[in-house]
N, C-alpha and C positions, 0 to 999 in steps of 0.2 A: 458805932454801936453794934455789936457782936447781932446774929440772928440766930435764932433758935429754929427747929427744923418744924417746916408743916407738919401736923399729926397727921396722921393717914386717913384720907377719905374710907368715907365708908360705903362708895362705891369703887370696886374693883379697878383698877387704872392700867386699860389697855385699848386697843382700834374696835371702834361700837362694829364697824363693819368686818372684819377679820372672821370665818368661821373658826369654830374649834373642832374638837375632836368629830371624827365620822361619827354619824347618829347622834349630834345636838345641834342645838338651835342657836346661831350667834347671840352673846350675850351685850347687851348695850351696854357700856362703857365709855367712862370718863375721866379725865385726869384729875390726878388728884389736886387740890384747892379749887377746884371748880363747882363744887357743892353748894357754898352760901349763892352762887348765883342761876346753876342748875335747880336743884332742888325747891326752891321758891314758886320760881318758873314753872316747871313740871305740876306741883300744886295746884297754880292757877289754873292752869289747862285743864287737868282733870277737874277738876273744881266744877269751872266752865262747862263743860263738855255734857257733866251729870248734870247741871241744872237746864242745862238746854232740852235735855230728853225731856222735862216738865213743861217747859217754856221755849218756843222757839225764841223770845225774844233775847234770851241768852247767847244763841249763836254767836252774836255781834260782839260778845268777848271772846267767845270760845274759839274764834276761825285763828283772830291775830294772836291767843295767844300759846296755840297749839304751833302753830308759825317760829312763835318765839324759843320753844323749845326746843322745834326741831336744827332751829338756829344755833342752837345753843350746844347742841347735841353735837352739831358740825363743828363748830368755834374750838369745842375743848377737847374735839378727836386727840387719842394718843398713840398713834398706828405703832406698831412692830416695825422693829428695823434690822436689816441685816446690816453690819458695820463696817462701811468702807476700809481701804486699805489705806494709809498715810500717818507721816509722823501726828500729824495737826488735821483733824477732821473739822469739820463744820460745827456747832454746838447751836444752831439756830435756821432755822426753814426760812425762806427769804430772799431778796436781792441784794447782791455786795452794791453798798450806798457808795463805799468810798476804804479808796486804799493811801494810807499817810504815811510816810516815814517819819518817825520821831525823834527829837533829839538824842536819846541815849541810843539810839544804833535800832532800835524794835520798830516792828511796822503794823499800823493798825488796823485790822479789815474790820469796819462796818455792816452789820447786814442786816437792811431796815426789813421785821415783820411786819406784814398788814395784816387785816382783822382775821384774813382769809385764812394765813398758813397757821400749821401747827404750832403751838404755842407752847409745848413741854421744849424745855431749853437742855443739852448733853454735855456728859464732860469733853472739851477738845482732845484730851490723853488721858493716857492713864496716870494713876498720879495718889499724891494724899494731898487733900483741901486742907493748906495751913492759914485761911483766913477766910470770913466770910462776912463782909461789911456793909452795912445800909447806911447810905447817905442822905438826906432828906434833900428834893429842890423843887424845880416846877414842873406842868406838866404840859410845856407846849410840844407841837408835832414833831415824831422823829425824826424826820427828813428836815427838821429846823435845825441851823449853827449852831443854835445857841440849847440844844439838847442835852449837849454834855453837860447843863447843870440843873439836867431832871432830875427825881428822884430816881437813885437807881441804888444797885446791889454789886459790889468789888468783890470779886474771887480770885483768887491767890492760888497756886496747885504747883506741887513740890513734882516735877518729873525728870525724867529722863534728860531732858532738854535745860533743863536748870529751873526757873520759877516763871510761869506762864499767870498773869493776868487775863480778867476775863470779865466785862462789863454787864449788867443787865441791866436797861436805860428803859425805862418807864415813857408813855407818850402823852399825848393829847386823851385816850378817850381809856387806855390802860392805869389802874390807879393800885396795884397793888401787884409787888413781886414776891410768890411764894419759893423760898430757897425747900428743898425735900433733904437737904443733909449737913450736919455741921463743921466746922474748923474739928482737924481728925482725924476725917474718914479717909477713907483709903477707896477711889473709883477706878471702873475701867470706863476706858477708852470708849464713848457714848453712851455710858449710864447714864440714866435721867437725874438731874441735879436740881432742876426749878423750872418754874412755871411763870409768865408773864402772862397776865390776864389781858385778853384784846390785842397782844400785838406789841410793837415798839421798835427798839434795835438792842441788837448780841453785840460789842466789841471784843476780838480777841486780841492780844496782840502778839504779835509773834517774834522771837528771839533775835538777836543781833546774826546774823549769818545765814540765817534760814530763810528763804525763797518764798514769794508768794505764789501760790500757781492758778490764781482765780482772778478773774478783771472786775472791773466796774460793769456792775448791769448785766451781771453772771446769776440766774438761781443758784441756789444751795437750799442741801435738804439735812437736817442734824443728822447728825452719826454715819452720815455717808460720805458726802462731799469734801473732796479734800482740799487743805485749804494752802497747804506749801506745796515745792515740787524739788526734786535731786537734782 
């Protein structure tokens, strides 16, 4: 079943901690689809926070759930990236879980995110998105065999390289993949494409001939890290 593209948050989506231009204040910022679980959050806090100046006995919301925001705040950071050099960049912040050859000649690098790393997911290449497909399955832990029949989101990208697949594998406690653009578009090379809420795993796969140049139990960081070698 085809996906339609995130709307655009209506908070700005870039690094909360990044300053901007000389003489302004860093602006907080979050990725976009992160609002229905930000925005909620952020309510309570403030919420909390004013009725405690009436009532100390309020605090006792207001501590955890200013906590929770600021959690929240971290979880759905979307830093700036400068853009590594490689045919085949990273598309996903995280540790290579596991590297497979496939039957038709492609090799699949895995790279399981935790709740910790960046969650905005990049294009591997440049390219046009000539598919972009949600599968429905379960939602047991990434790092489980049997992940590949989570829910997740298929992407397809017409490049250079001939036609590069590209997984976004839903986990245990992540329950929703937001794609940011449709069967179409035309990306560069680490443009932001979607967002996995909480975490999961990227699969890319990489073309019959071309080289992996990252191990198992390697970080990777999107849009930088490269993921083939010459």
């Amino acid at each position: 079943m085809p996906i339609s593209p995130s709307p655009h948050s209506s908070v700005t989506e870039r690094d909360p901690f990044a300053p901007e231009s000389a003489g302004r204040r860093p602006r907080v910022t979050i990725a976009r689809g992160a609002t229905p679980w930000f925005v909620p959050t952020l309510a309570t806090a403030a919420l909390t926070t004013a009725l405690s100046r009436r009532n100390g006995k309020w605090a006792l919301a207001a501590v955890p759930a200013c906590a929770l925001s600021a959690g929240m705040l971290w979880f759905f950071r979307d830093p700036e990236r400068e853009i590594g050099a490689g045919r085949v960049i990273s598309p996903a912040d995280g540790v290579v879980q596991s590297i497979d050859a496939w039957p038709d000649g492609r090799t699949r690098v895995a790279i399981f995110m935790s709740p910790l790393n960046v969650h905005v997911n990049r294009a591997p290449l440049p390219g046009t998105v000539t598919s972009v497909e949600h599968i429905a399955g379960g939602f047991v832990p990434a790092f489980n065999k049997d992940s590949d029949r989570n829910e997740r989101v298929v992407w397809h990208f017409e490049t250079e390289l001939g036609d590069i697949e590209m997984v976004q594998i839903a986990g245990a406690v992540a329950r929703r993949i937001v794609p940011y653009v449709p069967a179409g578009t035309k990306v560069e090379q680490g443009e932001r494409i979607g967002l996995i809420r909480f975490g999961s795993r990227v699969d890319t796969y990489l073309p019959a001939g071309v080289e992996v140049g990252v191990t198992v139990g390697q970080k990777t960081t999107a849009g930088v890290t490269r993921l083939d070698r010459d």
